[in-house]
C-alpha positions, 0 to 999 in steps of 0.5 A: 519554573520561569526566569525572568529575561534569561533562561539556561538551556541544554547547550547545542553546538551549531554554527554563527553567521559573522554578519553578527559580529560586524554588525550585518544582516545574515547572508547564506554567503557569510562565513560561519564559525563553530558556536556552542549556544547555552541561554535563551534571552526573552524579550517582548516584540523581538525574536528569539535569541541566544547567548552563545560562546565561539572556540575564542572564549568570547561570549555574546548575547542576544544573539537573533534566532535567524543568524544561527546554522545547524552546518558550516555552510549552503543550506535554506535561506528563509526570512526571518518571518518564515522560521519564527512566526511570533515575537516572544511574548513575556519577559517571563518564558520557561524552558523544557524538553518534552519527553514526548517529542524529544527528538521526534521528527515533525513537519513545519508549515511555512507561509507559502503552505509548504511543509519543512521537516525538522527535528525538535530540540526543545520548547518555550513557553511563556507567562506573565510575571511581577515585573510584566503583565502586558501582552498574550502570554496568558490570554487563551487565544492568544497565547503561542508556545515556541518549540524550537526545531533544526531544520533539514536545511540547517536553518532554526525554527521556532514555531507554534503548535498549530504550524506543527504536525509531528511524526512518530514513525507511524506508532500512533500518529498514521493518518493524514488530513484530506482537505484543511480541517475547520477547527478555530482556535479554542478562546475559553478560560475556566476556573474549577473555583468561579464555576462552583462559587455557588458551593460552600462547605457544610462545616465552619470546622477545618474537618477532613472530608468535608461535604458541599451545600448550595448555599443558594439553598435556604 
């Protein structure tokens, strides 16, 4: 299911930089407190963000994705561009933690080709809704789902999958690609119901097991 704007998530406790909360760019320098954050905020061309609450009871929103650290100091320092590759792309977005690649390991790769190992948390993804039926959130090749990973450097990473490779301690996944596969980015929409349009029941009666003619069949 998609909430609009707003969505509630597992809540995780991390750090926050506090140039947020003197209206600052994040620094690895900056002093960090204790967070626990509890929502994600989705809103077309702006990154991902949060809404936390420090130990002081104060709760503040939209809080950008690149202000929030898994330690309480040192750690990577990449630009926001590199551990969030796309904007949100609805205001409609759903949460969910994938069974699968729950706290599964996996390789990020930056933009400089080096691949960043992180832990997943939890995945966004996004539709088009009542209120907003611009952008790619349904377009087959545009759309870009955003899991979301705490990297090794205690920085967050939200990334889509095809900057992902996961790991599984080798139980299924064993093999490594040997140069840079060719595939492209799969663009086609089908409908069961448009390719099959030509097909009609045989019966004007609401009968149980119906059959299908070929209408085109005289």
């Amino acid at each position: 299911m998609s909430n609009y704007l707003n969505v509630d998530i597992s809540p995780f406790w991390c750090f926050l930089d506090t140039g947020f909360l003197h209206n600052k760019s994040p620094n690895i320098e900056n002093e960090r407190i204790p967070i626990e954050v509890f929502s994600f905020t989705s809103i077309p061309q702006r990154c991902a963000m949060f809404s936390i609450m420090t130990e002081y009871g104060s709760q503040h929103a939209r809080v950008p994705i690149h202000y929030l650290r898994a330690d309480s100091d040192g750690g990577t320092d990449y630009n926001l561009d590199w551990i969030q590759l796309w904007d949100s792309m609805s205001y409609y977005a759903s949460y969910n933690i994938n069974e699968y690649t729950k706290n599964r390991a996996a390789n990020v790769m930056l933009k400089d080709h080096t691949m960043h190992k992180c832990k997943y948390l939890f995945t966004i993804d996004w539709c088009f809704g009542p209120q907003y039926k611009s952008g790619y959130g349904e377009m087959a090749a545009g759309h870009k789902c955003g899991h979301f990973f705490e990297g090794e450097g205690g920085q967050y990473f939200m990334q889509p999958n095809n900057r992902v490779l996961w790991m599984d301690g080798g139980s299924f996944i064993s093999k490594t690609f040997d140069k840079k596969p060719d595939w492209i980015v799969f663009d086609k929409e089908y409908s069961c119901e448009h390719t099959g349009s030509r097909w009609v029941s045989e019966s004007d009666e609401e009968v149980y097991f119906y059959d299908f003619k070929d209408r085109d069949k005289k």
